[in-house]
N, C-alpha and C positions, 0 to 999 in steps of 0.2 A: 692780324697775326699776333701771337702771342709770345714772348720774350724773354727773357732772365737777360738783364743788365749787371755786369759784373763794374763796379766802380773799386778803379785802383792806380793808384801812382807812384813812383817813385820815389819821389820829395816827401818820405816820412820824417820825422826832427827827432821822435821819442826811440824810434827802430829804423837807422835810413837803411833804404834797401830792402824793406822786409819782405815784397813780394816775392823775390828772386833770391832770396837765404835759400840754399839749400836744407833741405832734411832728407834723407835717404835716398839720395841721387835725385831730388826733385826738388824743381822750384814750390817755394810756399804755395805760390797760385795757381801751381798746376793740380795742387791737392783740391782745390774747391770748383777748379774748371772739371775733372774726370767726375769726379761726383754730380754736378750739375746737368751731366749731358744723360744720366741715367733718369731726367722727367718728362713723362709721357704727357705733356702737356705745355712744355716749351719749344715751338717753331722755330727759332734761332736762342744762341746764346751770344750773345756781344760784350764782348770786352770794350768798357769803357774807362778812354787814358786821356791826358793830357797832351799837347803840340809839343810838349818841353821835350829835344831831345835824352834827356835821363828817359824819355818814356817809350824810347826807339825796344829798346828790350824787350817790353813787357807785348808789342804789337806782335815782334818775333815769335814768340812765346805761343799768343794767338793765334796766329799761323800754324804752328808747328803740331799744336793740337785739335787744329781743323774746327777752329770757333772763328766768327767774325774778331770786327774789330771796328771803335769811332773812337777819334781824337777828336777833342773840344778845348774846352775853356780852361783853363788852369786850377781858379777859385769855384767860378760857380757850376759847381755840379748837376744842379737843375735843368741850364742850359748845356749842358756836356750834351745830360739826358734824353732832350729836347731834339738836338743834332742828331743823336741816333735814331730819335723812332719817325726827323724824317727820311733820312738817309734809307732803313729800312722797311719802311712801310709799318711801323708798331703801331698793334690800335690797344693793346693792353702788358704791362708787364711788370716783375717781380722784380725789385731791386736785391743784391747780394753784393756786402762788402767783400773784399778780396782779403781783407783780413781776419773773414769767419772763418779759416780752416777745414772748420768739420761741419759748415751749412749743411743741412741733410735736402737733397730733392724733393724727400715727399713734405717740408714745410712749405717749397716755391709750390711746389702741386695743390697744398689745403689750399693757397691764398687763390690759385689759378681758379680751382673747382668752384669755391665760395664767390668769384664772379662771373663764370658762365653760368649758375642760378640768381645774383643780384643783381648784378649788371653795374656795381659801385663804378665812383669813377677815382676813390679812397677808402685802399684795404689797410687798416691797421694794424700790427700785428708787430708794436713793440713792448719791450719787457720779457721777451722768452729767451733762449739762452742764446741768439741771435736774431739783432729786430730785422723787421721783413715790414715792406710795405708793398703793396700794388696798387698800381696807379693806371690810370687810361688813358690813351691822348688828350679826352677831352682835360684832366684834371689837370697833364704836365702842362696843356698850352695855355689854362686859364694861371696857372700859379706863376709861370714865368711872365706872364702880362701882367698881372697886378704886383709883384715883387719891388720892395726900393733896395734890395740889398744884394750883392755880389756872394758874398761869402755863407753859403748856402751849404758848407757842411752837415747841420740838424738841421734836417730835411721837412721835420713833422710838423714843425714851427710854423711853416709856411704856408703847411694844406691846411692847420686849424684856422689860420688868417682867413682862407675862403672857402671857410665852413657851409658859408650863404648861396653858394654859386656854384659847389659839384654835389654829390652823394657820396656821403663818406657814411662809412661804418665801421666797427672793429669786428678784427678776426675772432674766427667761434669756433666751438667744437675742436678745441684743439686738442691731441692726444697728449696724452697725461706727460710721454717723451721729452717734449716739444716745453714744459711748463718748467722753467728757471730753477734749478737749486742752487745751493750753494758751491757752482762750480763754472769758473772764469775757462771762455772758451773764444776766445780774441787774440789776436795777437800784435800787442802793441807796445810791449817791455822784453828785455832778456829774457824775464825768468817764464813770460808765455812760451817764447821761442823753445825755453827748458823742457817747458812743459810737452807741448806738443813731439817735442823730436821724443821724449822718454814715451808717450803712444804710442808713436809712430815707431819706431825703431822695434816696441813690444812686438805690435801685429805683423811688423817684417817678416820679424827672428819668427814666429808663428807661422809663419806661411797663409795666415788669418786675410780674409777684405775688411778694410776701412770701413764700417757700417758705422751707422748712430746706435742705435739699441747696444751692441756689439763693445762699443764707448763707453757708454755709458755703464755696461756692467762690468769693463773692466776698472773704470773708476771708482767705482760702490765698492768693489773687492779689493782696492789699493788707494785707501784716502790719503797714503804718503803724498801720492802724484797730485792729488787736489789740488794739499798745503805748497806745491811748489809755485803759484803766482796767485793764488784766492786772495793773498795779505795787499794787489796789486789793485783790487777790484776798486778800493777806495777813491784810491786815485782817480782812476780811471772817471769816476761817478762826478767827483768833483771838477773836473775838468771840463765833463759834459754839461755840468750844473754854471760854469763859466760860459761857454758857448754859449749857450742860449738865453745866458743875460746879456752877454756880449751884444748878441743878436738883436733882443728887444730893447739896447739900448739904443742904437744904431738906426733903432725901425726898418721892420722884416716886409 
């Protein structure tokens, strides 16, 4: 069965609460849950959260928009992971932050397509304007067996460790959409939250759907909206550039 894992919690430190911020009478997360359910190649979609009550919310949430739901581990994500694809029977699937916002379906769909022809059991497909990896049971069960480490936030670190022992490849053929500019589409500071509600609030007042393409063009035609968290991007990079020395000092 195939899957879209949505990993998200409510113990954020930079933005607490960011799933469940509202934007236009909607939770953050419910932006990336309505989008997700439009790919013709995900079996389920499962929201995955933490046991911490703060994360009673976000299962509601789940409910409410007729997606699953698995609570796990707190720290390690991996084994949250793990819990879900046994719980549901996953033999392949697409991870998606809950804090991608404007994740587009037909990205989980490239990674989906690109292993019912290779059969990976690691799709890699980060660096685009949200990373994306696909993973197979066989890859999550070998990575959390040989792991020394809890805190398994950069997730990628992990699958390079056992490089030896699945079939990993990077993502390909990606459409031109899909390929990074110079435009922060995260949401992990105020001024993303800024960001995204001035979108969203556009395509409201529009009577317009949330598309990628659609996004995209109205960002090219309004670099104001860019400039409102791009200057955040930095941050952001350094931070991740700390994790995963964090990581490797710690032994991954």
């Amino acid at each position: 069965m195939n899957s879209i894992l949505i990993s998200v919690r409510s113990d954020s430190t930079r933005l607490p609460n960011k799933a469940v911020l509202k934007i236009c009478g909607l939770s953050t997360i419910e932006y990336v849950i309505r989008n997700l359910k439009n790919s013709k190649f995900a079996d389920k979609i499962i929201l995955c959260t933490t046991l911490e009550e703060s994360d009673d919310v976000l299962c509601e949430i789940a409910e409410k928009n007729g997606i699953n739901f698995f609570r796990g581990s707190t720290e390690d994500k991996l084994e949250r992971w793990r819990g879900a694809c046994d719980k549901y029977g996953v033999d392949f699937f697409v991870n998606v932050d809950g804090d991608d916002l404007f994740f587009d379906f037909g990205l989980a769909d490239l990674v989906f397509n690109q292993h019912n022809k290779n059969r990976a059991d690691f799709i890699d497909g980060r660096g685009l304007y949200n990373d994306v990896y696909g993973i197979s049971r066989k890859g999550i069960d070998l990575v959390c067996e040989n792991k020394k480490n809890t805190d398994t936030e950069f997730i990628k670190t992990y699958f390079d460790n056992i490089g030896n022992l699945i079939k990993g490849e990077k993502l390909i053929n990606i459409p031109l959409k899909y390929q990074k500019r110079e435009i922060r589409m995260t949401l992990d500071y105020i001024e993303d939250l800024h960001f995204f509600t001035v979108i969203i609030k556009h395509f409201k007042d529009k009577k317009k759907d949330l598309k990628f393409e659609a996004i995209l063009d109205y960002l090219e035609q309004n670099p104001d909206v860019v400039e409102l968290n791009w200057h955040k991007e930095q941050s952001w990079k350094e931070n991740q550039i700390r994790m995963v020395s964090k990581i490797k000092q710690e032994g991954i």
